[in-house]
N, C-alpha and C positions, 0 to 999 in steps of 0.2 A: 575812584570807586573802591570802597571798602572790599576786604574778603567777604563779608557778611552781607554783602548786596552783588557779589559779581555771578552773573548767571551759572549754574552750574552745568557744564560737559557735558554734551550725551555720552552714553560708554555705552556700549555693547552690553547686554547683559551677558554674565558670564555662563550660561547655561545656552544660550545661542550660539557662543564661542566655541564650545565643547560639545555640542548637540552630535549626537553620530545617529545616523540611520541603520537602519536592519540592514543594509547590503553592506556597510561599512563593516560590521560586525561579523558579517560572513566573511567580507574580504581579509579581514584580519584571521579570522578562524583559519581561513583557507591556506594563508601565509602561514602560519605559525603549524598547521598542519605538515605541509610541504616540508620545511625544514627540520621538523622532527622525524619525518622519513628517509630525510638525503642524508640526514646525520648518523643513521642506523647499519645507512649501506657502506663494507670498506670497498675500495677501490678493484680488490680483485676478486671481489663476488660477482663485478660485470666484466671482469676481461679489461680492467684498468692495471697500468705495471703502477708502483706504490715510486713515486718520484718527488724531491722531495721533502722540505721538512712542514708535517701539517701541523697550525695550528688551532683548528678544530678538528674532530673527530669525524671521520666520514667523510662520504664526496663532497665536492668544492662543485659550488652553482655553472660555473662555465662547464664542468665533465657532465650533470644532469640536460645540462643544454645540449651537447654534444652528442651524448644518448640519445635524447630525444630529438634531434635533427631541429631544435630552434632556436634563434637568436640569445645568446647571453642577456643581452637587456633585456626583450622579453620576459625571459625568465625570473628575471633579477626582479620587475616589479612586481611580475605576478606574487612571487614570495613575500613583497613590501608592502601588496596588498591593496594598490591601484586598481584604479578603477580602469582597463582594458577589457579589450574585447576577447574572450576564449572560444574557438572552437573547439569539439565534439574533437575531431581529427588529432591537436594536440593535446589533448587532455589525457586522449587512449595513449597516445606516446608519452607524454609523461607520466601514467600510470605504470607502463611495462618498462621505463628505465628508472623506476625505482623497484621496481619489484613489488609491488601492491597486491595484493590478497583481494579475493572479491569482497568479504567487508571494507575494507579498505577502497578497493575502486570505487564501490557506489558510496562512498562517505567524502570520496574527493568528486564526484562529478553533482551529489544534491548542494557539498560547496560552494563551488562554481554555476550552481542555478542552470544546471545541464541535462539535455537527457543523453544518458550514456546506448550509444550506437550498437553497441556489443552486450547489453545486462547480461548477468550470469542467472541462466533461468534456475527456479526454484527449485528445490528438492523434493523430488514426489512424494505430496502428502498423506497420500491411500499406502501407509507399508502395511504388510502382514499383523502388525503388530494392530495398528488402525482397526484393521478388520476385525481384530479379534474383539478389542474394546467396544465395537457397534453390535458385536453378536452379543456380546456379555451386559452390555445396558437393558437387553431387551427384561420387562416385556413394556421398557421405557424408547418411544419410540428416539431415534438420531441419525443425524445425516450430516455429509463430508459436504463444506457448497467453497469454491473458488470467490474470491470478492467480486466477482463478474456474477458470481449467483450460477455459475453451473453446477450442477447437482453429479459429485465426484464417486458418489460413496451412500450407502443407506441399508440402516437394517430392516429386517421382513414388516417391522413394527411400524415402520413411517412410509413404507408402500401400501401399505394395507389403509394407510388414511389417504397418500395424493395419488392413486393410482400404481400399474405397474410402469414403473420408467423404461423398463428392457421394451417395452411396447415404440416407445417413443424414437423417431429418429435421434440421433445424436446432436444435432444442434436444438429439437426443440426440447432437452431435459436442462431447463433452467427455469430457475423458479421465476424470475422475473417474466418473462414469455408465457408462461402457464399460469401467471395472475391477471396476463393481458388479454390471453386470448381464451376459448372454448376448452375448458380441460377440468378433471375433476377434483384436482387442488384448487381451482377457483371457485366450485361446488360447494367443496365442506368449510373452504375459510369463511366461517361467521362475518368477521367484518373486513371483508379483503378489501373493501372501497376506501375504508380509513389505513388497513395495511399494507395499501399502493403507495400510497402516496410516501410511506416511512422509506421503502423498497426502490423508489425511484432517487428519493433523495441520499441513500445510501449508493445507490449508484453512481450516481454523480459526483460523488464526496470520490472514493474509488477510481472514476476513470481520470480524476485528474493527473494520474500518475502513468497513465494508460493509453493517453487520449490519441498517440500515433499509431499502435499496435492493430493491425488488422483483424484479430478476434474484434476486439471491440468494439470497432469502426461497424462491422459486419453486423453487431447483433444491435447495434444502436439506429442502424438504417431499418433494420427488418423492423423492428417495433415500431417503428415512426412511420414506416408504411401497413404495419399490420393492425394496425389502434389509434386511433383519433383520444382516445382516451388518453394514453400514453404520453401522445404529441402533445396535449393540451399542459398536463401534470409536468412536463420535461420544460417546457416553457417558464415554468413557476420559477426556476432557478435555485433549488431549494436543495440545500448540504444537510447530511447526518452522518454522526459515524456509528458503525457498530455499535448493538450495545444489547442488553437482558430485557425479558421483560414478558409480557403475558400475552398468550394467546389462545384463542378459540377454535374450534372444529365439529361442526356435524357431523359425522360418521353415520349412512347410512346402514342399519342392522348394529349398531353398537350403543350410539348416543351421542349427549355431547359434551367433549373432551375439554377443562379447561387445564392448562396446560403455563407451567412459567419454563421459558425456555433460557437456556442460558450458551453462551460462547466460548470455545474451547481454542486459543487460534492455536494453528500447526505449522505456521511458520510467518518469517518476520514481518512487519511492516504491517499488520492486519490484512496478511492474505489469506490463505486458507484457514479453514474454522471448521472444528466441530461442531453442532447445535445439539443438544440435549434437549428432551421435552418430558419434566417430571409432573405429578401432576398437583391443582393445586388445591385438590378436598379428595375426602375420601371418596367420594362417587366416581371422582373419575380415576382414581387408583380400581377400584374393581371393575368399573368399566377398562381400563389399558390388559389387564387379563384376560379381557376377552376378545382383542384387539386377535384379527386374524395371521398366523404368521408364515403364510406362503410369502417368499420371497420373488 
C-alpha cells in the first residue's frame, strides 16, 4: 500500500487535548494564588525559627501544612491545582496560617467554590457621612436598600412617596414585601406588576450568594406564604442584576413623578446601594418641589 492510499490515523484533535474547563482554571488560580501567599510569609512572622538554607523565599508547603494542622500532600496538590475535595473547616486554617486579610480570605474561599463559615460582615453602609448626602439630594427623592431590598436609610423626599417606614415593623421595611403585599409603595408604583417581576428576579440573581444565611431563608418563606403572586413569579427562575433605569409614581396630592433612577453601591460585590431618583421632564422637576418633606 502506497503512502498515498494508506488510511490516515485518527489524532486527537488538538484543542480536545488541551481543552481546560472553568474549574480547571479556578484550580489553577487557586494554586498559583496560594503560593503567592506562602511566599510573602517569613518564617518568623508565624513563630517558625529560620533553619536552614532556603531556596525560595518564604515558607516551605510542609510548615503551611504544619500550621494548618494538614497533611503535606494535601496541601502540596491543592497548590498543583488538583482536582480534591476542600472543606470550609481547612480552608479557614489555611487562610489564618498564612495570614490572609479579609479580601484575601473571600478571594481564596469564592476559589475554592466555597462558602466561607466565618464571612467578614460588611461595613456599615448608613455613615454620618451617607446621611448627610440623602439630606442634601433632596428635594430629589433617595434611599439606602441592602441587596436583600431592606430599606437601610431614606430622605423625607422618598417617604413622602412610599409611606412612613418608621410606621412599619422592622422586618416589613423592605421593598420587596411592600410590592407583595397591601402598602402604599405598591399604591403609587404606576407599574409595579411589570416592576415585580425585575424585583424578584434581582433577588434571586442576589441570594445566590446568600442562599444559607437566615435573614434570607426568613424573608424568602414569609413571601412565599404571604403571595401567591410572589410564589408564582419566584417559580419563573428568572436572574437580573442591578441596574439604572426609569420609573413611575402617583403621588397622591402631588402628581405623577417620572423619575430615572440610578445606583450608587456602598460597598463591594453589589451589596448595598444608594438609589437616586432625578426627574425625567420638567413637570416632574416642579412637581419633586412640591414633594412633602416630613421625614
Amino acid at each position: 500500500m502506497s503512502l498515498a492510499t494508506r488510511p490516515a490515523q485518527a489524532r486527537p484533535a488538538a484543542d480536545a487535548v488541551h481543552r481546560t474547563t472553568p474549574g480547571d482554571a479556578r484550580r489553577h488560580e487557586l494554586g498559583a494564588f496560594l503560593r503567592s501567599r506562602r511566599e510573602r510569609i517569613a518564617p518568623e512572622q508565624v513563630g517558625l525559627p529560620m533553619t536552614g538554607r532556603r531556596r525560595t523565599p518564604g515558607l516551605r508547603r510542609e510548615e503551611v501544612a504544619q500550621l494548618a494542622a494538614v497533611g503535606v500532600t494535601w496541601y502540596t496538590w491543592l497548590e498543583q491545582g488538583r482536582e480534591i475535595q476542600v472543606s470550609t473547616q481547612v480552608l479557614d486554617a489555611v487562610a489564618r496560617a498564612l495570614l490572609l486579610d479579609p479580601s484575601e480570605r473571600a478571594h481564596l474561599f469564592t476559589l475554592a467554590g466555597a462558602d466561607d463559615p466565618a464571612p467578614v460582615k460588611e461595613c456599615p453602609s448608613v455613615t454620618p457621612g451617607v446621611r448627610l448626602l440623602l439630606e442634601q439630594l433632596a428635594p430629589y427623592p433617595a434611599v439606602v436598600l441592602n441587596s436583600r431590598y431592606d430599606v437601610l436609610a431614606s430622605n423625607a423626599q422618598y417617604t413622602s412617596i412610599v409611606g412612613d417606614l418608621g410606621e412599619l415593623a422592622p422586618e416589613d421595611r423592605n421593598l420587596i414585601w411592600m410590592a407583595f403585599t397591601p402598602s402604599q409603595f405598591r399604591e403609587v408604583l404606576v407599574d409595579y406588576r411589570t416592576e415585580r417581576l425585575g424585583m424578584v428576579a434581582r433577588f434571586r440573581s442576589a441570594m445566590a450568594d446568600h442562599s444559607s444565611e437566615p435573614a434570607w431563608k426568613a424573608l424568602l418563606a414569609r413571601l412565599l406564604k404571604a403571595s401567591p403572586d410572589f410564589a408564582e413569579t419566584w417559580q419563573r427562575h428568572d436572574v437580573m442584576r442591578p441596574g439604572n433605569g426609569i420609573k413611575r409614581f402617583r403621588v397622591p396630592g402631588v402628581g405623577l413623578l417620572r423619575c430615572e433612577y440610578t445606583n450608587f453601591w456602598l460597598s463591594p460585590r453589589q451589596g448595598s446601594r444608594m438609589i437616586t431618583y432625578t426627574p425625567l421632564d420638567d413637570e416632574t422637576r416642579a412637581l419633586m418641589d412640591e414633594l412633602p418633606t416630613r421625614g
